[in-house]
VOGU-549819 format. One line per 8 residues: number of its first residue (from 1); for each residue z, x, y of N, C-alpha, C, O. Coordinates in steps of 0.2 Angstrom, whole numbers, always signed. Atoms other than C-alpha are relative to their C-alpha. Layout:
NUM	Z:X:Y:Z:X:Y:Z:X:Y:Z:X:Y; ...
end
This chain:
1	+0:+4:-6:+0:+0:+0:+0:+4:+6:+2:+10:+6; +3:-6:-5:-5:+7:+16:+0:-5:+8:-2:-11:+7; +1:+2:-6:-3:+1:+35:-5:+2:+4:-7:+7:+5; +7:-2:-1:-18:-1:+44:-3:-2:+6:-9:-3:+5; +2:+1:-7:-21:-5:+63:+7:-5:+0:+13:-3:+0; -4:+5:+0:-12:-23:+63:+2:-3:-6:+6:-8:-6; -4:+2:+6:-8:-26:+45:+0:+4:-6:+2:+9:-6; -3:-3:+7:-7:-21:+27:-6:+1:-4:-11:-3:-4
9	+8:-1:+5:-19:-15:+14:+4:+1:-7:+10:+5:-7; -4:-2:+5:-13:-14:-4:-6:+0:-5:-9:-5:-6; +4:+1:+4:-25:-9:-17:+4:-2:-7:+10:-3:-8; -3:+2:+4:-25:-15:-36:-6:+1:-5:-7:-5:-7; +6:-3:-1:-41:-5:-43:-4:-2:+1:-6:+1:+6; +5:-1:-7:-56:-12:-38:-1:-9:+4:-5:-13:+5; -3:+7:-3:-45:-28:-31:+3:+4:+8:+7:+8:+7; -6:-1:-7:-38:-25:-10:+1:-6:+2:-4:-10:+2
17	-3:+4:-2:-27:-36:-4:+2:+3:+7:+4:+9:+8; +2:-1:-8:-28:-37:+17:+4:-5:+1:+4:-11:-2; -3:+4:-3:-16:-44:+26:+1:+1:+7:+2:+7:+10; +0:-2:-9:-16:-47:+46:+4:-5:+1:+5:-9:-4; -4:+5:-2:-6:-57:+56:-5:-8:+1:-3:-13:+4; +4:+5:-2:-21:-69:+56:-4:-4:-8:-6:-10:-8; +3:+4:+3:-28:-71:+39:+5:+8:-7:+9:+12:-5; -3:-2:+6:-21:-64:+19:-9:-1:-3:-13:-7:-4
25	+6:-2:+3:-37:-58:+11:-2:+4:-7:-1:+10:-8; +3:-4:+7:-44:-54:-8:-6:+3:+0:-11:-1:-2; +7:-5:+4:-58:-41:-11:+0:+2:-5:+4:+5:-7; +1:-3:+6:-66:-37:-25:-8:+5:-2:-13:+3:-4; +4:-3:+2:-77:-25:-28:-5:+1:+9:-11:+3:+9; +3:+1:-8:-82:-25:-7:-4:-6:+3:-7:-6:+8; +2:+6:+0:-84:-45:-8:+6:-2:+1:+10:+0:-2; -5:+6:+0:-73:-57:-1:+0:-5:-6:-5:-7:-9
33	+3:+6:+4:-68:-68:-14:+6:-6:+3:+5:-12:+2; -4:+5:-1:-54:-77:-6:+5:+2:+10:+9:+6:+12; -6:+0:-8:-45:-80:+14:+1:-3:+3:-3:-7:+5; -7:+7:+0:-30:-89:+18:+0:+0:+9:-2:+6:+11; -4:+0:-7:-26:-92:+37:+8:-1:-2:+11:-5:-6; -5:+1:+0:-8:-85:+39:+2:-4:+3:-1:-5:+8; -4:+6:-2:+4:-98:+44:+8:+0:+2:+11:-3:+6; -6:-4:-1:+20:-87:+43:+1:+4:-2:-2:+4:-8
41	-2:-6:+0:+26:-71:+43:+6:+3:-3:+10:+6:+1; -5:-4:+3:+38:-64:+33:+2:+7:-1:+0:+9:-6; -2:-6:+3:+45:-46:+35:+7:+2:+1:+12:-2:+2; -7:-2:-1:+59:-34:+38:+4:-1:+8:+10:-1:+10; -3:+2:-8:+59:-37:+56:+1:-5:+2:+2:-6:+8; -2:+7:-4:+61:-56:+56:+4:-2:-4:+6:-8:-4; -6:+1:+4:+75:-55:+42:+2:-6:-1:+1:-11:-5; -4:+9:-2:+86:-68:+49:-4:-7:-2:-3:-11:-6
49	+4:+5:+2:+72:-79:+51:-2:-4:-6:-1:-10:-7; +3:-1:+6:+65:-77:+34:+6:-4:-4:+4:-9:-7; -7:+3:+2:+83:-83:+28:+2:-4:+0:+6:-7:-4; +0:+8:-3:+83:-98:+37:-5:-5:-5:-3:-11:-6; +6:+5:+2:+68:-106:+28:+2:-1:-5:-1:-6:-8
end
C-alpha cells in the first residue's frame, strides 16, 4: 500500500485498489472494472468520528 497525491493505492497482483477522497476504485489488469463514489471517510485522523457511527 502506498500514498499517492490525495489518496491510497494498494496493489494485490495484477488487481489495484485506488482510493481518493472522491471515488474507491478496482483495476485490473489497467481496466477499470469497478468505481464507488465515496460517501465517508474513515481514518486515523477522524478516529472519534469513525466511533460514533
Amino acid at each position: 500500500m502506498g500514498e499517492e497525491g490525495t489518496g491510497y493505492v494498494a496493489e494485490d497482483g495484477d488487481i489495484t485498489y485506488i482510493v481518493t477522497g472522491a471515488t474507491f476504485s478496482i483495476v485490473k489488469n489497467a481496466k477499470t472494472i469497478s468505481e464507488e463514489q465515496v460517501i465517508y471517510v474513515c481514518s486515523q485522523f477522524s478516529e472519534k468520528i469513525c466511533q460514533q457511527r
